[in-house]
N, C-alpha and C positions, 0 to 999 in steps of 0.2 A: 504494500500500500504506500509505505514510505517513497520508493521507488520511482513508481506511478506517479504520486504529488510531483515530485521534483523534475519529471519529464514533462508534466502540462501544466505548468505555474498556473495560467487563465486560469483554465478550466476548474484546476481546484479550488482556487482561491474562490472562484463564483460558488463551485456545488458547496463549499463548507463554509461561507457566510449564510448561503441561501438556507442551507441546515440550521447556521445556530438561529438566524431571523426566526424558523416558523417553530425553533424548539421554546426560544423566548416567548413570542405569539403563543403558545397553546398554555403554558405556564401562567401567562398573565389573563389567557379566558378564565382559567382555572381557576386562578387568584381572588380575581375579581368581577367570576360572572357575564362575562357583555362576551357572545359569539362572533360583536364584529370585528373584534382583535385578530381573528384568523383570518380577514382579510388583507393584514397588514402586507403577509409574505407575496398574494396575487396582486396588491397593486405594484411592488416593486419587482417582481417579475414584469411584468407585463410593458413596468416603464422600463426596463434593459431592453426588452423587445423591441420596443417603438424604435428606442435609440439605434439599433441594429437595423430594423426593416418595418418600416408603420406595414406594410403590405400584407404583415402577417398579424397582426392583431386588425386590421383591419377584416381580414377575412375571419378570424376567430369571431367577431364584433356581429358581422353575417350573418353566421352560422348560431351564433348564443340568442338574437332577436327573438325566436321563438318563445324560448326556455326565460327569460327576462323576467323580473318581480319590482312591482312597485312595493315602493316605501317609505313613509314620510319620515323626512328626515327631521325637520322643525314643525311645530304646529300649522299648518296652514300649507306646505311643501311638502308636493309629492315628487319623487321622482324613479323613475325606472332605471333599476340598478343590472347587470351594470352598461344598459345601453348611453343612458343620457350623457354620465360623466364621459364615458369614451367619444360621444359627439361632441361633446366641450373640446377634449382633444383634437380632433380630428378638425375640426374647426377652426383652429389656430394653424394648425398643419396647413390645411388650406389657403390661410390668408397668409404663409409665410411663402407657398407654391403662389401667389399670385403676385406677390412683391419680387420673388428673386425671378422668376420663368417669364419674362416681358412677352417673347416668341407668340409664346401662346396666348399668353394674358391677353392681350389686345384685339386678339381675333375669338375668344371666348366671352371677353365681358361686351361686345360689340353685338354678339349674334343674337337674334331675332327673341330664339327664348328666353333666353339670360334677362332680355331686356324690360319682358315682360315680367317673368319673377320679378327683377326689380319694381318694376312698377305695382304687382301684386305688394311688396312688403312693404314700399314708400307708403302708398294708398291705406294698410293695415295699421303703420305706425301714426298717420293722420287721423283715422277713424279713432283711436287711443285718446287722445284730449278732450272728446267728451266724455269719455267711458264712465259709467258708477262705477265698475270693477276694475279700477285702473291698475291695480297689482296683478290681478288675471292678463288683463290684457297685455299688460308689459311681458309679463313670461309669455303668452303667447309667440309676441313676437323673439322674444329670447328663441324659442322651438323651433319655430320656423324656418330662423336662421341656422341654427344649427342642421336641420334636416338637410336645405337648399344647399349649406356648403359642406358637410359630408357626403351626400348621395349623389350631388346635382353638380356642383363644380368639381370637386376633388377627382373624380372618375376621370377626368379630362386630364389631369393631370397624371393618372395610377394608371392607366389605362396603356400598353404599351402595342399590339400588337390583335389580332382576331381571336387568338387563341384562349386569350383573357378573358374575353365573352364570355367563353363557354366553364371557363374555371372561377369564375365569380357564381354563376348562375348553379356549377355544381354543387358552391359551398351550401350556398342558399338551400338548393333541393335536399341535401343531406339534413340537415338542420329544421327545416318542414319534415320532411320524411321520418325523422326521429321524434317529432313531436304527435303526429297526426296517429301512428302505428299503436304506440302505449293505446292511446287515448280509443283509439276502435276495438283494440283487442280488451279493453277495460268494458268498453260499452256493450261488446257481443258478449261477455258473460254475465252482464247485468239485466242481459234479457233485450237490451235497445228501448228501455224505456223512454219512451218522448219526455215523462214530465222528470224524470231523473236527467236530464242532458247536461243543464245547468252543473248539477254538481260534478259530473263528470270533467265535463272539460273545463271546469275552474281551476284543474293542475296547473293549466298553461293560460287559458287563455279568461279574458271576461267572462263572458255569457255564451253561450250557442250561435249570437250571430256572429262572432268575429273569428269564432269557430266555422261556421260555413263558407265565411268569406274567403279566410285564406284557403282553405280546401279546395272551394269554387277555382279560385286564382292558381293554385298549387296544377291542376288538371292541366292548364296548357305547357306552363312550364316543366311540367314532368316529361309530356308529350313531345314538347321541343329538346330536351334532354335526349332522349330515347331516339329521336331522329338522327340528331348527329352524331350518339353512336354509331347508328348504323352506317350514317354516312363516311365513317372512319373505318369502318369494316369489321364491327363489331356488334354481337347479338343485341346489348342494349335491354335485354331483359331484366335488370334490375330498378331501371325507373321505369318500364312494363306495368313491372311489379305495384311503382309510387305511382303513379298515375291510377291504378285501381284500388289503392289504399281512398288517394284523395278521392276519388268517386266515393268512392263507400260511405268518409267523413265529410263529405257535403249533403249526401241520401238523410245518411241518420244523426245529421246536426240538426233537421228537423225546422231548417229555415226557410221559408217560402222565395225568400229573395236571390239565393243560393242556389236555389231548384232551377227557377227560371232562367236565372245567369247560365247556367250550364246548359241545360235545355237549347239556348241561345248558340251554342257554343259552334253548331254543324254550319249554322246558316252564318253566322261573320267569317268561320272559315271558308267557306265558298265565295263572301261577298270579296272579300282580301281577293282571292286566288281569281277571281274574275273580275280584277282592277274596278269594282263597283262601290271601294269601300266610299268616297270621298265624297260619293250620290248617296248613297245611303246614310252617313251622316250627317250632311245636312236636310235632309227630308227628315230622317228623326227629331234634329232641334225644329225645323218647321213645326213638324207634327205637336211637339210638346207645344213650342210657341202658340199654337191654335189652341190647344186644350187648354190651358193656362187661361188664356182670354176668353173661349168660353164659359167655366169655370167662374169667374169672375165677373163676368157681365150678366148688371140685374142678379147681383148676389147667387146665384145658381147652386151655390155650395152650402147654401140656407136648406138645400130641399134636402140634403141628405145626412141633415143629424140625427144621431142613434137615438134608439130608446134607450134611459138610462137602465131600468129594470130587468132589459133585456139582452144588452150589452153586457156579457160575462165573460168568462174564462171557463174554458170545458177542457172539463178532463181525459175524456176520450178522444185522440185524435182525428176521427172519422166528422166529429162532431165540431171539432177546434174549423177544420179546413171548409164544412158546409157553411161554419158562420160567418167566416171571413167572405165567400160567398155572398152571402147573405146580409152583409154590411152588420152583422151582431157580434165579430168578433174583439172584444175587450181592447187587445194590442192595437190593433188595423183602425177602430173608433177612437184611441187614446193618439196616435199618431195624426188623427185629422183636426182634433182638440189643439193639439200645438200648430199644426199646421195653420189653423186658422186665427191663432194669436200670431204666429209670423208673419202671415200676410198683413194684418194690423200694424205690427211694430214697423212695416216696410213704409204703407201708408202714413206714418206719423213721421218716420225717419229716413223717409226715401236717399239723402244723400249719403251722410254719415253712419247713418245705422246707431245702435246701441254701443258700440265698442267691441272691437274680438273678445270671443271668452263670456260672455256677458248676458247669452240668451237667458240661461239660470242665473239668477229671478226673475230677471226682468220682466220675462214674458207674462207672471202669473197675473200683471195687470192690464194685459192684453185678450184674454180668454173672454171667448164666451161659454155662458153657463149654458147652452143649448145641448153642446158636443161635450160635456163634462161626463168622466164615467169614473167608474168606484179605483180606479188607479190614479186618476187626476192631481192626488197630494204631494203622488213624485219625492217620496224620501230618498231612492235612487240617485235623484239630480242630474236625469238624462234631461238630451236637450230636441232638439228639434224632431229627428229623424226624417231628414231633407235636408242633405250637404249644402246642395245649390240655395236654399230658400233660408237657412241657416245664417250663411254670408252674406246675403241680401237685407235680414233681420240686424244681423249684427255689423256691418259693414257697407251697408248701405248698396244700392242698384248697380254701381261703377263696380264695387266688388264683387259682385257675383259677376259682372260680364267682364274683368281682368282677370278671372279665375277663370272663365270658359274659354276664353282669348287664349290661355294658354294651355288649355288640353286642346282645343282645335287645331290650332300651330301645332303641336306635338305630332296628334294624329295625321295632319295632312304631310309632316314632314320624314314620319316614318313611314307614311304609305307611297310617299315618294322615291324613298331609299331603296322601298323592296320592288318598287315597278322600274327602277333602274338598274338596281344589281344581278348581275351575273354571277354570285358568288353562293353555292347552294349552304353554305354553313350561316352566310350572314340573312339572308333571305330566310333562311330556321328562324334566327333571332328574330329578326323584325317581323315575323310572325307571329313569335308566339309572347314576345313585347307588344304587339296592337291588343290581341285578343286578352292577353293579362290585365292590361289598363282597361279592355271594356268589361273585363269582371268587374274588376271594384271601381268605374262611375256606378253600372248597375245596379251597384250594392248602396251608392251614396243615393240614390232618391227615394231610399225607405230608410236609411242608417246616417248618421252623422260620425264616418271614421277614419277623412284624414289627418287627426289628431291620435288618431290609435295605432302606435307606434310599430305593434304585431302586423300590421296592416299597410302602413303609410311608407315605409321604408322601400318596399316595393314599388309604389306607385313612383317616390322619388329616385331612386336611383335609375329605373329604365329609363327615365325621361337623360338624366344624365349619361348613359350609357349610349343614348340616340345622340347627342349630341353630340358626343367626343367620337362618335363613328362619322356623323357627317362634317364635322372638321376635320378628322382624318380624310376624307374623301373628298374634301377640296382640293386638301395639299397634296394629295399624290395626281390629282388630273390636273395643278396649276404646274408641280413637277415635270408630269408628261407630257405638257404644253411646250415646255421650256426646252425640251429636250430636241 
């Protein structure tokens, strides 16, 4: 042993600090009780890491999103451990790759999207000065930033090469796959209980829907996994495998919205593959546009409030799905209840909104008693369920249509990418990046969850990940120009 020390100074001197750190660490839990002394030894691993290779806790950072636990740290502050601190990190990383890397910097914070985030977070920090929850609001924007320059900028910079794609995407699906597997094989011996769901997948995730959601999401990208196996010349039967795990845990996540998405999933992959995607999405925002205003005109949304006595929650599923049918189902009449305090808050606050963060409470003086049903008291302290009508409530008309501004730009830019490339592994990606992103908008007009970190990580980094392919893909055709 002696020996050995003396031939790899480094190395030992790391393994036998890093020994005595977590022997101290467990002596002083011991001493004194508090379990988060044992995190002492992973944050100082983790920062040698950085120091070495951000690229690797970056991808560990990936991979651990699922598995993530909120915790309030001070009264009043939550925060998800250990996602969030790691995007504080990464976040300075970022802004140190934009100061020193000019090259790219200038042709990154110029481009189309970039420009519009920005204008989304300006517009968000404006809407803040009238806020009542101006401490919500402020972290708000703290998060946002943080996402936008982990997920959204950094990639542009991490991002080296095609092959990256698909080993980012890997990390991702290993880390889904390991979370969704327990969680089904827990539920099939529980019987697949519909009204047991909740506690089941409260291991990992909130509720059932954030559980269907990434499930829903998880299905393309498994798909697209499994493809560029094959395209490499390999079976690919192991994300086969994920791809019908995540079926399964979208089936029996037992979420209406989740169903549908998926359901959804043959016809956007046809509309893609037969360049119809760009006609197709805007005839959908048409279509919504028209419903909205009918909806709205001469109050219309008057003629369909529930009976309070008859608006319940049923226990048998067969029962739950005719009433949602039926307009008597509890959830579906509680979501039209907010819905129609939002539209109010939008009427009173059409520019500014309420403040980011801010729907809870605000809205409770917005309700009508018409749509009120026996959940209405909200100790929960969910908020809208209607991403889009949400940011409208809280950040006024400009913010909802700089938030749409930039999923449309996104989508028109990566369905540009794939009607131009010739590249069957990138043409995978931007595949199965559109049909990912239309899982979860699908998810936002009954759910309120690009704030949900299990969820939103995803929406932000592909957007990042298109980008740093289509700056790639200027500079190698302004290269080929030149040549």
């Amino acid at each position: 042993m002696t020996n050995w020390l003396r031939q790899q100074p480094p190395l030992s001197v790391v393994f036998c600090g890093f020994a005595a750190l977590l022997a101290v660490s467990v002596w002083l839990w011991v001493g004194l009780g508090n379990p988060l002394l044992l995190a002492i030894p992973l944050v100082v691993l983790m920062a040698g890491i950085l120091l070495m290779d951000y690229r690797i806790v970056y991808a560990l950072l990936l991979f651990a999103i699922p598995f993530s636990e909120q915790l309030e740290i001070v009264p009043g502050l939550n925060l998800d451990i250990p996602t969030e601190p790691l995007l504080a990190i990464f976040m300075v990383i970022c802004a140190y790759q934009v100061v020193t890397r000019g090259t790219i910097t200038r042709e990154l914070l110029t481009h189309p999207l970039v420009c519009l985030l920005a204008l989304q977070l300006l517009w968000a920090a404006l809407t803040t000065l009238p806020s009542p929850q101006v401490a919500a609001s402020l972290k708000f924007i703290v998060q946002r930033l943080w996402y936008i320059g982990a997920f959204v900028l950094l990639p542009v910079y991490l991002l080296r090469q095609g092959a990256d794609y698909r080993r980012i995407l890997q990390v991702i699906g290993y880390g889904l796959f390991f979370a969704l597997l327990p969680l089904c094989i827990w539920q099939t011996l529980d019987g697949l209980d519909w009204q047991r769901v909740n506690s089941i997948v409260g291991l990992f995730f909130v509720n059932h829907v954030v559980y269907g959601c990434i499930a829903a999401m998880a299905i393309p990208l498994f798909i697209a996994l499994f493809i560029w196996r094959r395209q490499a010349g390999h079976t690919g039967g192991f994300w086969l495998l994920a791809a019908g795990v995540a079926a399964y845990a979208t089936i029996f996540s037992y979420t209406r919205a989740s169903w549908l998405a998926a359901l959804l999933l043959p016809l956007l992959w046809l509309v893609i593959r037969a360049r119809l995607f760009a006609y197709f999405m805007w005839a959908a925002l048409l279509g919504t546009a028209v419903l909205v205003y009918w909806i709205l005109d001469q109050n219309r949304y008057l003629d369909y409030a529930p009976h309070f006595e008859e608006t319940v929650t049923h226990k048998e599923l067969d029962k739950h799905l005719k009433a949602t049918m039926e307009g008597r189902d509890v959830s579906s009449m509680e979501r039209v209840y907010r819905w129609v305090a939002a539209k109010r808050m939008v009427f009173e606050h059409p520019l500014l909104g309420t403040g980011p963060d801010s729907f809870y409470p605000e809205y409770f003086s917005y309700t009508v008693e018409t749509y009120r049903t026996y959940v209405s008291d909200n100790p929960e302290q969910s908020t809208t369920h209607n991403y889009f009508l949400m940011v409208a409530a809280e950040q006024g008309v400009p913010g909802t249509l700089l938030f749409l501004a930039g999923v449309v730009y996104f989508f028109l830019l990566a369905n540009r990418l794939y009607m131009r490339s010739t590249d069957p592994a990138m043409r995978t990606f931007l595949m199965g990046a559109m049909l990912i992103q239309c899982m979860f908008l699908f998810h936002l007009l009954m759910n309120d969850l690009v704030e949900e970190n299990k969820l939103s990580y995803l929406f932000w980094l592909l957007q990042g990940m298109v980008l740093h392919l289509h700056i790639s893909t200027r500079a190698a055709n302004r290269a080929a120009d030149s040549d």
